[in-house]
C-alpha positions in Angstrom: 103.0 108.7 109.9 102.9 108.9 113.8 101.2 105.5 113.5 104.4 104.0 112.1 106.4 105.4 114.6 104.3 104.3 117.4 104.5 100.5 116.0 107.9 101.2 116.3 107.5 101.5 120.1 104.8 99.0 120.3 107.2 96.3 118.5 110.0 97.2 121.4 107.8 96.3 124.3 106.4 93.2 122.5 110.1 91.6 121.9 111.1 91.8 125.6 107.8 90.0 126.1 108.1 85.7 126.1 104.4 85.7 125.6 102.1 86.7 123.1 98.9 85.9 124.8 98.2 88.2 127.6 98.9 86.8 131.1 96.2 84.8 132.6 93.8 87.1 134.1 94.8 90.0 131.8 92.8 91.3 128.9 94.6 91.6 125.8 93.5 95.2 124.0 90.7 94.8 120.9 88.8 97.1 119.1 85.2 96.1 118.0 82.4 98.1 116.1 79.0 97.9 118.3 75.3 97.6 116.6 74.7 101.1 115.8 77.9 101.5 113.9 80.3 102.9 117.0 83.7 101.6 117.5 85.2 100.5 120.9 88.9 100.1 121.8 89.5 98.4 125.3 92.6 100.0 126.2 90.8 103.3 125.1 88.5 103.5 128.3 92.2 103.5 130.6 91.1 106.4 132.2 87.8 104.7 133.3 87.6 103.5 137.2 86.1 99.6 135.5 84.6 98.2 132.8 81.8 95.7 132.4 81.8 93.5 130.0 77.9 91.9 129.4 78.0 88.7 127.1 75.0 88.9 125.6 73.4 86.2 122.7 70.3 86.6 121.0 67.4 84.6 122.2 69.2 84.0 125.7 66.8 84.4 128.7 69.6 84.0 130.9 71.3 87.1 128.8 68.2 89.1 129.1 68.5 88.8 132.8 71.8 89.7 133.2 71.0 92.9 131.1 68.4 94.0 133.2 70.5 93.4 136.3 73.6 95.1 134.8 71.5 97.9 133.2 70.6 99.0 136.1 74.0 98.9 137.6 74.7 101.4 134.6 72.1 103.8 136.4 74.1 104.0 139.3 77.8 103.9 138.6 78.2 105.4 135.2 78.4 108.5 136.3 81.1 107.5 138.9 83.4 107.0 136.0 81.9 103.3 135.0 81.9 101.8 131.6 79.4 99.1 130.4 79.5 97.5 127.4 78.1 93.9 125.7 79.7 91.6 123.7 78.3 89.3 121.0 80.4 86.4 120.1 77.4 84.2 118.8 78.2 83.0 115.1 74.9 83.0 114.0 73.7 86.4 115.1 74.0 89.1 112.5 74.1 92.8 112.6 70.4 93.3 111.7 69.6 89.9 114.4 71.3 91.6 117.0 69.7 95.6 116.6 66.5 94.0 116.5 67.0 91.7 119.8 68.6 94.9 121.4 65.0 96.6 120.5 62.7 93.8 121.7 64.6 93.1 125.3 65.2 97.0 126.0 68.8 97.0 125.6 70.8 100.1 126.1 74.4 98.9 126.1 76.3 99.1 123.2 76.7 95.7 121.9 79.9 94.6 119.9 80.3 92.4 117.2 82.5 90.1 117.8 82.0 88.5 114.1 85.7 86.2 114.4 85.4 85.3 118.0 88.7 86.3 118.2 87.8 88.4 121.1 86.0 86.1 123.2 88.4 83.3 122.5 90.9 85.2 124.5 88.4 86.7 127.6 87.3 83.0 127.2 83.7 83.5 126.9 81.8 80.3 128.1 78.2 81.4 128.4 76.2 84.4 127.3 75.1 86.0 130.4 78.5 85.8 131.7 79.5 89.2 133.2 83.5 90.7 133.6 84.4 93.2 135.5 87.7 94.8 134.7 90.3 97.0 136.2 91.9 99.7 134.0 94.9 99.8 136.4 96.5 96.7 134.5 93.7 95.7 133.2 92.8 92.6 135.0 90.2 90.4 134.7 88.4 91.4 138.4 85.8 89.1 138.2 83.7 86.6 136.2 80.5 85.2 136.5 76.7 85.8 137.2 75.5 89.2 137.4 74.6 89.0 140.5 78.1 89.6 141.4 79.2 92.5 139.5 77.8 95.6 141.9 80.3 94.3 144.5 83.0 93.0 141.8 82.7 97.1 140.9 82.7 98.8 144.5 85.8 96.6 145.1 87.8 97.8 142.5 86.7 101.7 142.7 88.0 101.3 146.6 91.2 99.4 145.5 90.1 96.5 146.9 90.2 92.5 145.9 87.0 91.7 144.2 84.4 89.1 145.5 85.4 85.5 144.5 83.9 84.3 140.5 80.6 82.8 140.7 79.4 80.1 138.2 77.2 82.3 135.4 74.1 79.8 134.3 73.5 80.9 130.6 73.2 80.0 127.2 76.4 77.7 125.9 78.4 80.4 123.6 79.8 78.2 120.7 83.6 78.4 119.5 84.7 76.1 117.4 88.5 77.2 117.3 88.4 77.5 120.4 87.5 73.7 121.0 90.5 73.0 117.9 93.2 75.2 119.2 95.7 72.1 119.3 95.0 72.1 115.3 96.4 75.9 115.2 99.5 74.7 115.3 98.9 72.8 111.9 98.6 76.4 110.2 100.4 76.2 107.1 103.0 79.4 107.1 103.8 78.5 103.6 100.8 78.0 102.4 98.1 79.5 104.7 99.9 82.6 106.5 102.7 83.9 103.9 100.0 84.4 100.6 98.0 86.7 103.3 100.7 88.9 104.5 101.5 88.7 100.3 98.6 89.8 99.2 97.6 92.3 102.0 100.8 93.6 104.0 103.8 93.6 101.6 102.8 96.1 99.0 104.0 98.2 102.1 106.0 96.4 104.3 108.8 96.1 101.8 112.2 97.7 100.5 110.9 101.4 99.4 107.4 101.0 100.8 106.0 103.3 103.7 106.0 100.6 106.2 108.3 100.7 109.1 110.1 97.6 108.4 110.2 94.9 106.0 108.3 91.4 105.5 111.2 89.9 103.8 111.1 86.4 105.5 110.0 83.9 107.7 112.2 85.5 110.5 111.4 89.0 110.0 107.4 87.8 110.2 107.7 85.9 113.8 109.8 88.4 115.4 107.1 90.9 114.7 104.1 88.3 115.5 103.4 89.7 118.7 103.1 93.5 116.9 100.7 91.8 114.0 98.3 90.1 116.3 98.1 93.4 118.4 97.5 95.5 115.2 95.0 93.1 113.5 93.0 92.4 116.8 92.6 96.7 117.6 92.1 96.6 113.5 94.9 99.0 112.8 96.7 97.3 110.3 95.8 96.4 107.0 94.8 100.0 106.9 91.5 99.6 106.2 88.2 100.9 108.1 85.2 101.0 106.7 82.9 99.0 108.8 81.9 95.7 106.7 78.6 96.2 106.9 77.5 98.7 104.8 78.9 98.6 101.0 81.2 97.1 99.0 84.4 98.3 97.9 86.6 97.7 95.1 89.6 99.0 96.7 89.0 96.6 99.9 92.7 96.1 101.4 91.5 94.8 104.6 91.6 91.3 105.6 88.4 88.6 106.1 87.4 87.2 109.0 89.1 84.3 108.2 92.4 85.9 107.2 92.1 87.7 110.6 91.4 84.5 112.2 94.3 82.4 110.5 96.7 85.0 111.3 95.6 85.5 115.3 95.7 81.8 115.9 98.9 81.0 113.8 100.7 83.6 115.8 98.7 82.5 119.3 100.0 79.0 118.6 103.5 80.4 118.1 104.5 81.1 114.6 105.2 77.6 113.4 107.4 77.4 110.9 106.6 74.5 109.3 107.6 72.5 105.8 107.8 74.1 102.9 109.1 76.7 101.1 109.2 80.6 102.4 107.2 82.4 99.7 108.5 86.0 101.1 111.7 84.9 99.6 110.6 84.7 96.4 108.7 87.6 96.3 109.6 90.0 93.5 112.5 92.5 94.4 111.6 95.5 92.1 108.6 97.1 92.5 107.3 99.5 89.7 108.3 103.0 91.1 104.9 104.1 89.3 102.2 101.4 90.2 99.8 102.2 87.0 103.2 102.1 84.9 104.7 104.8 83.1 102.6 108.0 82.8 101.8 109.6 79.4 102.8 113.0 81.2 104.9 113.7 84.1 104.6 117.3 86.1 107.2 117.6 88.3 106.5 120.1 91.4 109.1 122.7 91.9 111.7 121.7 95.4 110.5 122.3 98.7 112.7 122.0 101.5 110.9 121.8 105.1 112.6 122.8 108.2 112.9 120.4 111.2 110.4 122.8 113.1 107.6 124.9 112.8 104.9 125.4 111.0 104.9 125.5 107.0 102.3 127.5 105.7 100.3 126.1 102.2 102.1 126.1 99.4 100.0 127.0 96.8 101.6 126.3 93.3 101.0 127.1 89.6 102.0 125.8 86.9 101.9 125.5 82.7 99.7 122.5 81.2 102.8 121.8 78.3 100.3 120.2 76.2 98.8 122.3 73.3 95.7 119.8 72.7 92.6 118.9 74.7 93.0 115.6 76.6 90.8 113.0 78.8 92.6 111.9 81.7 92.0 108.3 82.9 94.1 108.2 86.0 96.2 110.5 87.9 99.0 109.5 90.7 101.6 111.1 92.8 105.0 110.0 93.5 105.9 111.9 96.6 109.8 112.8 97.1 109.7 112.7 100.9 106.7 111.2 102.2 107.7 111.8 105.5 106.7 115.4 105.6 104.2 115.2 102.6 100.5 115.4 104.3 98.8 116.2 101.7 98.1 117.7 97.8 94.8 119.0 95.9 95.5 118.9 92.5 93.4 120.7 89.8 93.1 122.5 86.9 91.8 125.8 85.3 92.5 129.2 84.4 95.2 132.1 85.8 93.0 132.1 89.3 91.9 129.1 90.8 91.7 125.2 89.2 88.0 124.6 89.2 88.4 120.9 87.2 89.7 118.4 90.1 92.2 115.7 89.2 93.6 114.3 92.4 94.3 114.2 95.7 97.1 112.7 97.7 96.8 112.0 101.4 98.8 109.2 103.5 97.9 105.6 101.9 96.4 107.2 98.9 96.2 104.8 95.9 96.2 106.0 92.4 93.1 107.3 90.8 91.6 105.0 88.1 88.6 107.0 86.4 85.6 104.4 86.0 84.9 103.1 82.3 83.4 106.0 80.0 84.3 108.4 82.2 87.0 110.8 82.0 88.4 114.1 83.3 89.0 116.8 80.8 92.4 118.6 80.9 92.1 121.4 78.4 94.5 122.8 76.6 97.5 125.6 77.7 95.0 125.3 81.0 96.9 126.0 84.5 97.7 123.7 86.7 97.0 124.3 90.1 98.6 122.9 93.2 97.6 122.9 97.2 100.6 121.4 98.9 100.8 120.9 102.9 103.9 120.2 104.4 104.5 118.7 107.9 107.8 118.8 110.0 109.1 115.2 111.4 112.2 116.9 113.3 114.8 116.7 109.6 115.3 119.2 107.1 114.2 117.5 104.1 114.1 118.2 100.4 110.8 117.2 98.5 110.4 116.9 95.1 107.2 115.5 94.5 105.6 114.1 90.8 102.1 113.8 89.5 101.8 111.4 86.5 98.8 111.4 84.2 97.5 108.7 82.2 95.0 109.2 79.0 92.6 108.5 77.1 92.8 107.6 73.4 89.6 108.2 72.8 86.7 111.1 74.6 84.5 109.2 77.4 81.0 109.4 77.5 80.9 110.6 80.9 82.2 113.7 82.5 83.8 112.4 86.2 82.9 114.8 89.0 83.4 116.1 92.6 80.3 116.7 95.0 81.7 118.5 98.1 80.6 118.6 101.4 82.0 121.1 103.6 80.9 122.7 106.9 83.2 125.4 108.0 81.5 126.5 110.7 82.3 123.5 113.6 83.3 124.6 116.9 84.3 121.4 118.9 84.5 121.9 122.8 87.3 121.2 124.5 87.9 117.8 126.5 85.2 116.4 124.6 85.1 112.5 123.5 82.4 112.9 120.8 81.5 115.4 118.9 79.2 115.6 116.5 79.5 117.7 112.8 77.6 117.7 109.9 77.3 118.8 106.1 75.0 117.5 103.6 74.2 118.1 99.7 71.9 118.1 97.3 71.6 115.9 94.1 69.6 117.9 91.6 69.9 115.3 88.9 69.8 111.4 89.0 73.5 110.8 89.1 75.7 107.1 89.2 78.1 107.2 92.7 81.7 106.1 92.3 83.5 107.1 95.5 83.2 108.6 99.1 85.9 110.4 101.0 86.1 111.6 104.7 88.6 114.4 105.4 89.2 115.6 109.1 92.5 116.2 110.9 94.1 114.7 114.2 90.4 114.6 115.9 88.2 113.2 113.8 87.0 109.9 115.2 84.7 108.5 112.8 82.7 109.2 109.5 79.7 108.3 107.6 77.6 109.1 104.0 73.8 108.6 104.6 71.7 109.1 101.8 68.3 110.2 102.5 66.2 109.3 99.3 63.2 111.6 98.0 60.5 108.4 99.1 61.6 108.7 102.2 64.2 105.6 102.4 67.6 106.1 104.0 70.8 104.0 103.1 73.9 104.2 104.8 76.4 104.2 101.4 80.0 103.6 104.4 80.3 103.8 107.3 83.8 104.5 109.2 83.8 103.6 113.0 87.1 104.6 113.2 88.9 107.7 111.3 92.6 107.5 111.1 94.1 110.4 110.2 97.6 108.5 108.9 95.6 106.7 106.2 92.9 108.8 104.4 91.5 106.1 102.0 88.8 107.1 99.2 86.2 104.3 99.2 85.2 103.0 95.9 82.1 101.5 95.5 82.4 98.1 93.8 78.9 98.4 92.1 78.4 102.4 91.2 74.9 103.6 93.2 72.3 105.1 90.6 70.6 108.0 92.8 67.4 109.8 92.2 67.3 113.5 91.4 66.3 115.1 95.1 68.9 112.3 96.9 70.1 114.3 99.4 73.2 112.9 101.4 74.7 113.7 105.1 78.2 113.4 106.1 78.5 113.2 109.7 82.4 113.9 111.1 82.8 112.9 114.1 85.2 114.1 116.6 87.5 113.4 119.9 88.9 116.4 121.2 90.1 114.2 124.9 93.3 113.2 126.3 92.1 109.5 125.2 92.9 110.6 122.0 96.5 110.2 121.5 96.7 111.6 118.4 95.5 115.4 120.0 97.6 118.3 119.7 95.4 119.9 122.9 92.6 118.6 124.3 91.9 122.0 126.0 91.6 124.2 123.2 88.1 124.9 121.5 88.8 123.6 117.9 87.5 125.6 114.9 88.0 125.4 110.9 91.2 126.1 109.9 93.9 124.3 107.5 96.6 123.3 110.2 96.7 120.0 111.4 96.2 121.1 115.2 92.7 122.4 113.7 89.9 120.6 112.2 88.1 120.1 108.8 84.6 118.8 108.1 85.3 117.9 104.5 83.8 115.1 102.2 83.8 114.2 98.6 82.3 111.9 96.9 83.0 111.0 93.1 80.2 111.0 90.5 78.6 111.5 87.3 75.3 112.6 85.6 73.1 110.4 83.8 72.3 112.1 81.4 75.5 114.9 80.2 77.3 112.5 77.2 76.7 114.8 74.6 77.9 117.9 76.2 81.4 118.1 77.5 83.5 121.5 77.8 85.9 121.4 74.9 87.2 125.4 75.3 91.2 125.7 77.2 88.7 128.2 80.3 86.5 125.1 81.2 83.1 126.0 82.2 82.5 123.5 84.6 83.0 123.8 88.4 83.9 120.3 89.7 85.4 121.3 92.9 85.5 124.3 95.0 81.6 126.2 92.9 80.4 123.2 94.2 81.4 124.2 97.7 78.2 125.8 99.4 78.5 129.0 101.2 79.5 129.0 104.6 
């Protein structure tokens, strides 16, 4: 939820603004994912003395050149608090183009993928091999041009200094063909073009009951927060959404395309036209489902809660009766939080007296109901118990929760038992004032088993995530891949085409961690950070979703299920 209220702030300092585009000279904030998977947010490196920014294109000698120059620049002032970074804006230069160019010419910097050119239509990017140098303080554009420029560009603005006039950078033409159209922006069609996107992707929170901050009810509502989208879309915060595009498809995709980001940036840059037509946001419906699969086939209501304003709310670890006296199959489970201001999170199970050992759900923020894959199903025995983790969070109001689970059935038993792998390391010990840390957990597949899901867990400093499967032939594949972890929207990531997996697969989950200042989100950035189930501590915990080829003919049926689907498959730690 911080997120929201942050937007909250962001959208003030936006509407006392005229502009939307940065002022000339000034770089607008972005965040872009680099070739070997690692994010980058501009306004991130503030506490950095400058950034370079390299414009590199595959097959460019005059890029080459500049990399060599500015590569070894990177020897000599990195350590004096420099950052260097590359920037790919060519069109035809894919991921796999790029990593193998960045092998082949010795490249070292990170380069970023700037796949809409949204990025270098705003530094206006003319030519790879074109080098910026800017300055943090305000973060002005310091200097442009050749290479051969930048040591001085950079020496200037560590010493506080004017930099050294622009120079013309010789290179290789960087195409843009919106760029060289931007009169035509204004031709966006807000009816047709820009209202059906925000439909589709934005309004199934931004309305009346949802957990966005405000509303997309109209045309007005949407260009008084233009400023605020193009900001979020551009540093890829909103639609909440971060797996990098690259590696896997998901079912459950809410973000936008490249060209949905691209309409939206350049409709908003060319200043939210109205246009003919009708406004679709008006006609949008008015009453949302208050349960989005429809009306469960059983409702378990959790007992009240009431959080203080302050402090710090230990788990709440609830049991309660399964009121049904028959086995069932449960094909999707949901939660209907009461206050979902203070809700962080729930693990729901069930089991016997002791300890649910049969996993239904979890709910984090921007969790979407679970929808158990065809012939699969979850068994819920009969008079089981029901067993509830429940973490509260303060927001500063005494509020009452009453939070609902609904489940949803099967008429008939699946062929398929739906399981949880976990992944767990409970052992991390992340320094303090750290930017990236590394932590790792990996498991076993000791049958050939069908993937359906993956899901990172980590608190207020995890950074990024990833599931790596390391086959027994030797191959690896990288099943997601999540530059950037956002603790506000814990998504579970559902494959669009389940992954068949060898028995030996064995698969790494790699948390990665910012325990810095830079990270905004940090309850203290001096503080060594070990396991623990607060917030202000960190987790290492992964899931991913699954079932075994070949276990159709032998489900549990007795009300003690024997199998162990989520904390026996936790290793020891």
């Amino acid at each position: 939820m911080r997120n929201l209220h942050r937007a909250g702030i962001l959208l003030s300092s936006f509407l006392l603004s005229p502009h939307v585009l940065a002022a000339a000279g000034v770089a607008d904030n972005f965040r872009l994912t680099d070739h070997q998977g690692v994010s980058h947010e501009l306004y991130y490196l503030s506490d950095m003395k400058a950034v370079v920014l390299l414009a590199q294109g595959n097959g460019c000698d005059a890029s080459r050149q500049a990399v060599t120059t500015v590569q070894a620049l990177q020897g000599k002032y990195e350590s004096q608090g420099v950052t260097f970074l590359a920037i790919n804006s060519n069109l035809s230069d894919s991921l796999q183009a790029v990593g193998k160019e960045a092998t082949q010419a010795g490249i070292k910097l990170p380069i970023m993928l700037d796949g809409t050119q949204l990025v270098g239509e705003s530094l206006n990017l003319v030519s790879n091999g074109e080098v910026l140098v800017l300055n943090p303080k305000g973060w002005k554009i310091a200097y442009r041009g050749d290479a051969s420029g930048v040591a001085g560009a950079i020496d200037a603005v560590m010493a506080g200094k004017p930099a050294p006039a622009a120079t013309a950078a010789k290179g290789c033409a960087i195409k843009m063909p919106e760029r060289d159209k931007r009169s035509a922006h204004a031709n966006i069609s807000y009816e047709k073009e820009v209202a059906p996107i925000l439909m589709d992707k934005c309004v199934v929170c931004h309305r009346q009951g949802g957990i966005g901050p405000w509303q997309m009810t109209n045309y007005d509502m949407i260009r008084g927060f233009s400023p605020m989208i193009r900001e979020v879309v551009r540093t890829q915060r909103m639609p909440p959404w971060h797996a990098d595009p690259h590696y896997g498809v998901f079912s459950n995709d809410r973000g936008l395309s490249p060209a949905q980001a691209k309409t939206l940036v350049h409709w908003i840059e060319a200043g939210s036209p109205r246009g003919a037509g009708a406004d679709p946001l008006l006609s949008q419906k008015k009453d949302w489902p208050k349960w989005e699969l429809g009306e469960p086939d059983l409702v378990i209501e959790l007992p009240p809660f009431t959080t203080p304003a302050t402090g710090t709310i230990p788990y709440q670890n609830i049991k309660l009766d399964n009121p049904l006296d028959h086995d069932v199959w449960v094909r999707a489970v949901d939660f209907l939080p009461g206050q979902r201001a203070v809700l962080h999170h729930i693990i729901a199970s069930a089991g016997g007296e002791t300890r649910g050992n049969i996993s239904l759900n979890n709910y984090v923020p921007g969790a979407q109901p679970l929808q158990v894959p065809k012939d699969n199903g979850i068994l819920l025995p009969a008079k089981s118990k029901l067993h509830f983790q429940v973490h509260y969070t303060p927001n500063g109001q005494v509020l009452t929760d009453v939070t609902r689970m609904g489940l949803y059935f099967m008429k008939e038993p699946p062929k398929y038992n739906f399981r949880s792998m976990i992944f767990v390391n409970a052992k991390l010990k992340i320094p303090p004032n750290t930017k990236y840390h590394v932590e790792k957990a990996e498991r076993k597949f000791d049958q050939d088993a069908v993937i359906f899901s993956l899901h990172p867990h980590a608190h207020f400093r995890g950074k990024s995530s990833s599931f790596v499967a390391h086959y027994p032939d030797g191959r690896e594949e990288t099943l997601i891949n999540i530059p950037t972890y956002d603790f506000n929207w814990q998504s579970t990531y559902d494959l669009a085409k389940p992954l068949t997996v060898p028995a030996g697969t064995r698969v790494v989950y790699t948390q990665v961690f910012d325990n810095s200042v830079q990270n905004k989100a940090n309850p203290d950035p001096n503080r060594e950070v070990t396991w623990g189930e607060q917030t202000w501590e960190e987790m290492v915990f992964g899931v991913i979703r699954y079932r075994n080829v070949k276990e159709d003919q032998k489900q549990p049926k007795s009300s003690e299920p024997n199998q162990a689907e989520l904390f026996s498959d936790m290793p020891n730690t």
